[in-house]
C-alpha positions in Angstrom: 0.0 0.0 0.0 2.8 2.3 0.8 4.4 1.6 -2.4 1.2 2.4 -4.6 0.7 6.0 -2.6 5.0 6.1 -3.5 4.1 5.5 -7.2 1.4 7.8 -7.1 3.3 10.7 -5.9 5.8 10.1 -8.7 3.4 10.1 -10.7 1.8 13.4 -10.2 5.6 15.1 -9.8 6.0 13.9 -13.2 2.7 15.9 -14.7 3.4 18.8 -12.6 7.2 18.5 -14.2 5.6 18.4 -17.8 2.9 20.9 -16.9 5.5 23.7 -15.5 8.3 22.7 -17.8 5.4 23.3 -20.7 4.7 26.7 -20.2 7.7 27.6 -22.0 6.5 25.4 -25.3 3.7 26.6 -27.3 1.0 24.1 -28.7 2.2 25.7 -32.4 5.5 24.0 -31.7 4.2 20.4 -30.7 5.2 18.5 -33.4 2.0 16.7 -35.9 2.2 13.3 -38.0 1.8 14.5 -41.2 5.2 17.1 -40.5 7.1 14.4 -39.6 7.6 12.2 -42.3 3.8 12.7 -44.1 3.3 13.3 -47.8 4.5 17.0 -47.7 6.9 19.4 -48.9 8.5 22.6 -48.6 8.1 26.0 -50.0 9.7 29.2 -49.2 8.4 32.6 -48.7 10.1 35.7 -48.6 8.4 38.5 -46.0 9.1 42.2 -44.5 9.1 40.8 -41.3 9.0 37.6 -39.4 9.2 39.0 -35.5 5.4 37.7 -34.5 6.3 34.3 -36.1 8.1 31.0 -34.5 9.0 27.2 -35.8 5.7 25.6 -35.8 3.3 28.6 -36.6 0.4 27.4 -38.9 0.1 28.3 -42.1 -4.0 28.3 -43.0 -6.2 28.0 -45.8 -9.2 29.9 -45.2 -9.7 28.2 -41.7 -7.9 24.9 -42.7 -4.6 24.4 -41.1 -2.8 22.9 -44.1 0.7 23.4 -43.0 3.4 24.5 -40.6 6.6 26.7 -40.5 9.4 24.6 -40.8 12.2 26.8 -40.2 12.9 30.9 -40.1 16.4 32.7 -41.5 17.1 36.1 -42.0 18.0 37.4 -45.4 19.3 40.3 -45.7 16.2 43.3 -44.4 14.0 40.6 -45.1 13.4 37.2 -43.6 12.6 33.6 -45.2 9.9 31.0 -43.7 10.1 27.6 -44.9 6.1 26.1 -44.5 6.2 22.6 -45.1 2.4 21.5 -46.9 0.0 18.8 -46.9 0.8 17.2 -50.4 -3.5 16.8 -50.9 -3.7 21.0 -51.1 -2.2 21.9 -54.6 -1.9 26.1 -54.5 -1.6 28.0 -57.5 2.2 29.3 -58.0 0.4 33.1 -57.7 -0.7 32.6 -54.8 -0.3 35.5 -51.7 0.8 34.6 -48.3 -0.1 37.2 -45.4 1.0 37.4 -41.8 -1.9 37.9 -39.5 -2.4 38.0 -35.5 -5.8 36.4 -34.9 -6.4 38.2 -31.6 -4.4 40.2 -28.9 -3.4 36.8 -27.2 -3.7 34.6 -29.8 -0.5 32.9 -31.9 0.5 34.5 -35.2 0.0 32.6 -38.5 0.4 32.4 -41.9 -2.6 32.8 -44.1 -2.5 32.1 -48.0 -4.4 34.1 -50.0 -6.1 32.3 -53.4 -5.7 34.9 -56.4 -8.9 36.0 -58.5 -7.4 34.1 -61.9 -5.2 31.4 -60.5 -2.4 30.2 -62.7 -2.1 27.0 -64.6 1.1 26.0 -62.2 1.0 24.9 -59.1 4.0 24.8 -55.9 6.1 22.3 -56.0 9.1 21.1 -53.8 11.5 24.2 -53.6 8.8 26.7 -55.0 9.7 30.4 -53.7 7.2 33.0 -53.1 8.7 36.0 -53.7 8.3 39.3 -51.3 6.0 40.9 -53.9 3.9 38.4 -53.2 3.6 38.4 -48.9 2.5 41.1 -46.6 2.1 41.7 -43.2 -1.4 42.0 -41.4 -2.8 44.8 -39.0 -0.5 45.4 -36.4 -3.0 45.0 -33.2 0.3 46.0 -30.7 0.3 49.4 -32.6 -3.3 49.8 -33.1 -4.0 49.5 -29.2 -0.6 51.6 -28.3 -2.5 54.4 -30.7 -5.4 53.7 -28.7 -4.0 54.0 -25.6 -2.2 57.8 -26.8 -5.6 58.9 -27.7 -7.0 57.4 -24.3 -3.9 59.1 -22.4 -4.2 62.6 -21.4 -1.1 62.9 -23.9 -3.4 62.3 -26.9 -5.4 64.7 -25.7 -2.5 67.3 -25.1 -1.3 66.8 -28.4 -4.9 67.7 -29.6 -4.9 70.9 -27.4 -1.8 71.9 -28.7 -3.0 71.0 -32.5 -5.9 73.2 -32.0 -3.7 76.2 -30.1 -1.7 76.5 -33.4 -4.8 76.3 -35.8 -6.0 79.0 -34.0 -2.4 81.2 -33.9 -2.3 80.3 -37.5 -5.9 81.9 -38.8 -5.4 84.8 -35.7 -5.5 87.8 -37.9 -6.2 86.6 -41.3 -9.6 86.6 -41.3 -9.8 89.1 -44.2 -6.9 87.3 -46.3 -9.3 84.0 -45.7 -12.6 85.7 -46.6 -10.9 86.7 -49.7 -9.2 83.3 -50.5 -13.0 81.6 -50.1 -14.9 84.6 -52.2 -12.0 84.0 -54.6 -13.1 80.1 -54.9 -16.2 81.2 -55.0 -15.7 83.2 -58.2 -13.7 80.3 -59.6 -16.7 77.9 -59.1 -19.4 80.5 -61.1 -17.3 80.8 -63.2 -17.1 76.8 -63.7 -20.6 76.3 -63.1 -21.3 78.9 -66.4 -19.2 77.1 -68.3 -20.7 73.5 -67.8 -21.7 73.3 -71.4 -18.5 74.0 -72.8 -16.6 71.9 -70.4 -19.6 69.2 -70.7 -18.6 69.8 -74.9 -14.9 69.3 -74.5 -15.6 66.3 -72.5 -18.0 64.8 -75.6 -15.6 65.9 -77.8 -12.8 64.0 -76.4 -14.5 60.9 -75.8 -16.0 60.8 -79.4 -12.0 61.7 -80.3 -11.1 58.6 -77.9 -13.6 56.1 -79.6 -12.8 57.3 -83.0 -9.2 56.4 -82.2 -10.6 52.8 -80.6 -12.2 52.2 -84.1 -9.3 53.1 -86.0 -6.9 50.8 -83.8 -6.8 48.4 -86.5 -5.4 50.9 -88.7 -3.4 52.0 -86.3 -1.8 48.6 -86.2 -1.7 48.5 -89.7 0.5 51.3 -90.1 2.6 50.4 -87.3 3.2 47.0 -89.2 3.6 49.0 -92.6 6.1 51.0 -90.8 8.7 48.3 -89.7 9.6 47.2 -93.2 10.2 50.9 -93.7 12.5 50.9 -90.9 14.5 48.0 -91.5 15.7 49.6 -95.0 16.6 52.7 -93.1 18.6 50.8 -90.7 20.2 48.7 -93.2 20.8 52.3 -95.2 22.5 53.8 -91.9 25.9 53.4 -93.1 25.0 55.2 -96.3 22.6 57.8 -95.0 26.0 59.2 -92.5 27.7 59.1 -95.5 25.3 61.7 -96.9 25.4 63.6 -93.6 29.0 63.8 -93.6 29.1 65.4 -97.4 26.2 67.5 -97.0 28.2 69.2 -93.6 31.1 69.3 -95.5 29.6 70.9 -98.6 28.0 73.3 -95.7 31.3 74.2 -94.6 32.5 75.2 -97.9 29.8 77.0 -98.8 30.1 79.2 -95.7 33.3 79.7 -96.5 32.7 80.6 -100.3 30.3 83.4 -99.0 32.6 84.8 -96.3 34.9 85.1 -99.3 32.6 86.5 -101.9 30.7 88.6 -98.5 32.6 92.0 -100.3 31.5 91.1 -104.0 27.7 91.0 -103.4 26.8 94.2 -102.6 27.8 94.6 -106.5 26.0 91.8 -107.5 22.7 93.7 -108.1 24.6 96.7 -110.3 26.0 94.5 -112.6 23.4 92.3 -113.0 21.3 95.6 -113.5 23.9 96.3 -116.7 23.4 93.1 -117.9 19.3 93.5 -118.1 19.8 97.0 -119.7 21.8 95.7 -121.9 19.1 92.8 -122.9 16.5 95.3 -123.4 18.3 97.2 -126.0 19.1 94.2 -127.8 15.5 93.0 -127.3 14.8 96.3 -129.0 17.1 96.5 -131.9 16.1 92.8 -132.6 12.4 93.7 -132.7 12.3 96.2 -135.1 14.6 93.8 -137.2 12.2 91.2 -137.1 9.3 93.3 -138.3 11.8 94.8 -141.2 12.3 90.7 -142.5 8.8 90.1 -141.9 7.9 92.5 -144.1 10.4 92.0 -146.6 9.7 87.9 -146.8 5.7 89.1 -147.1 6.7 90.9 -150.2 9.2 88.5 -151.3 6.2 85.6 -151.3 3.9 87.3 -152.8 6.1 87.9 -156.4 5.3 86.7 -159.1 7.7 85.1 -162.0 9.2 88.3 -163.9 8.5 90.4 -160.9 11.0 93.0 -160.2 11.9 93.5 -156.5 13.7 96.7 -155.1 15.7 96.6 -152.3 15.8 99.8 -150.2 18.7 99.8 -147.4 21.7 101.3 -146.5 24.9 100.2 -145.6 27.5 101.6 -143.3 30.4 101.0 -144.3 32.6 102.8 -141.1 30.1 101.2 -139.0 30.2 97.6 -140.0 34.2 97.7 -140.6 34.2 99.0 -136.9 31.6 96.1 -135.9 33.5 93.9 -137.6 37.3 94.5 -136.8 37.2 96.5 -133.7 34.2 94.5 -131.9 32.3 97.9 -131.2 30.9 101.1 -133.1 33.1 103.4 -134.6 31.3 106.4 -132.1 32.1 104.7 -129.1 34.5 107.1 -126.6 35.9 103.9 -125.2 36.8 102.8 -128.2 40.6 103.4 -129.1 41.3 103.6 -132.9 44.7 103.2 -133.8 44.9 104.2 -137.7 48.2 102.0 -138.8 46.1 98.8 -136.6 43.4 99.4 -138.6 45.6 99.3 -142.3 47.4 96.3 -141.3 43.8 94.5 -140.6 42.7 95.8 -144.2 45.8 95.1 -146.3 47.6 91.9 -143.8 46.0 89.2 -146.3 43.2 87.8 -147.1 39.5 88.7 -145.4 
């Protein structure tokens, strides 16, 4: 009898053993069948921040516990979790993973998030979330602290003080306010009358921005047109700096020309002014030779055989020998006539 009290004593030393030495283990951490050796695997996640978390947080599924954390590492800013999965859930490899606190006492967990249009692949054995992908829930330890400030006669200091230096701020500028709101005031009837033009522009620019939605194909169209287009001019590139180069050079040259010939064109217009004058009297001279010949031809095709023709003209002699040896008339005060020049062009041979 003595021994079974004996036994029973150790026995209850034991459960109070296990009890006490169990406050320090949380029931996230007590190891399950299917993580130890089950049909799972392992997928990592890449978060902000894994403070909240531990080995053996749950990772959920709506409210279905389909996995646990296997292990936690820093990297870099950010940390990694390694959840090992029940095999049975296949997850999309889009899926989100979110850290959320259930309640003030309760454990942290991991929650995965099914996207609207999940993708054709699925997590596999070594799959990584990446940190686009994961976020971090409501903070309840900063939400209640906030709480508390506001609760706190220091919230309600702050808001005293808040208010103190609205008030200092509008003291004295009630006039410079009063014209700052009749100003918006202004601004809005003047808004408000133009409505129909505004309500116009607005019309306009969506009939502009379905007109351009119609004419997308085109649009296309002429983008496709245009590569072709674009490959000749990038297979011409060589060629076309080629051109470049010549046409700057024949730039260069031709600003040089003109700084040269800068002097000479002020003259330009004189001589050029010579050269009509000159034209005109020709034009002149030439005229009233043409109507001469027309007349005479005239007569001449109207003879008859055994007609006799007169010829009416006269001849200057001087005139044409000057025209003809000297290159100008005979009355010209430029022109230089040298008397024993002139015998040696009559008698020097034959004409």
């Amino acid at each position: 009898m003595a021994v079974l009290k004996t036994l029973k004593r150790s026995f209850i030393a034991v459960v109070a053993a296990v009890t006490v030495a169990g406050c320090s283990v949380g029931l996230d951490q007590i190891p399950t069948d299917w993580a130890q050796g089950g049909d799972t695997y392992t997928v990592d996640a890449v978060v902000q921040s894994a403070d909240l978390l531990t080995v053996g947080s749950e990772v959920r599924l709506g409210q279905r516990m389909i996995g646990r954390i296997s292990d936690l590492r820093p990297e870099g800013s950010q940390a990694v979790l390694t959840m090992r999965l029940e095999r049975e859930t296949e997850l999309p490899s889009n899926v989100r993973v979110r850290v959320e606190l259930p309640t003030l006492l309760g454990n942290p967990y991991v929650r995965v998030q099914m996207p609207a249009e999940p993708s054709a692949l699925t997590l596999d054995e070594g799959s990584v979330i990446t940190r686009d992908a994961t976020e971090l829930g409501p903070e309840l330890e900063s939400s209640i602290a906030a709480i508390g400030l506001v609760l706190q006669a220091s919230g309600i200091d702050q808001l005293e003080i808040v208010v103190r230096e609205a008030a200092d701020a509008f003291r004295g500028r009630g006039d410079d306010f009063a014209s700052l709101v009749d100003s918006l005031i202004v601004i809005m009837d003047t808004i408000s009358t133009q409505q129909a033009e505004i309500d116009a522009t607005l019309t306009a620019l969506a009939s502009t921005t379905a007109q351009l939605a119609d004419n997308r194909a085109n649009f296309e169209r002429g983008l496709e047109s245009s590569g072709p287009m674009l490959d000749v001019l990038a297979q011409q590139e060589q060629q076309i700096g080629v051109f470049v180069d010549r046409f700057a050079t024949a730039s260069v040259d031709l600003a040089e020309l003109l700084s040269h010939t800068e002097a000479e064109l002020p003259k330009f217009p004189a001589r050029l002014q010579g050269v009509v004058s000159a034209f005109e009297s020709v034009n002149h001279e030439l005229r009233h030779l043409h109507v001469i010949l027309a007349e005479f031809l005239d007569g001449f095709a109207n003879a008859q055989h055994g007609d006799y023709l007169r010829f009416d003209g006269t001849f200057d002699i001087p005139e044409s020998l000057a025209k003809v040896l000297l290159g100008t008339r005979a009355d010209d005060p430029a022109a230089t006539v040298d008397p024993d020049e002139l015998m040696r062009l009559l008698t020097g041979g034959t004409r």
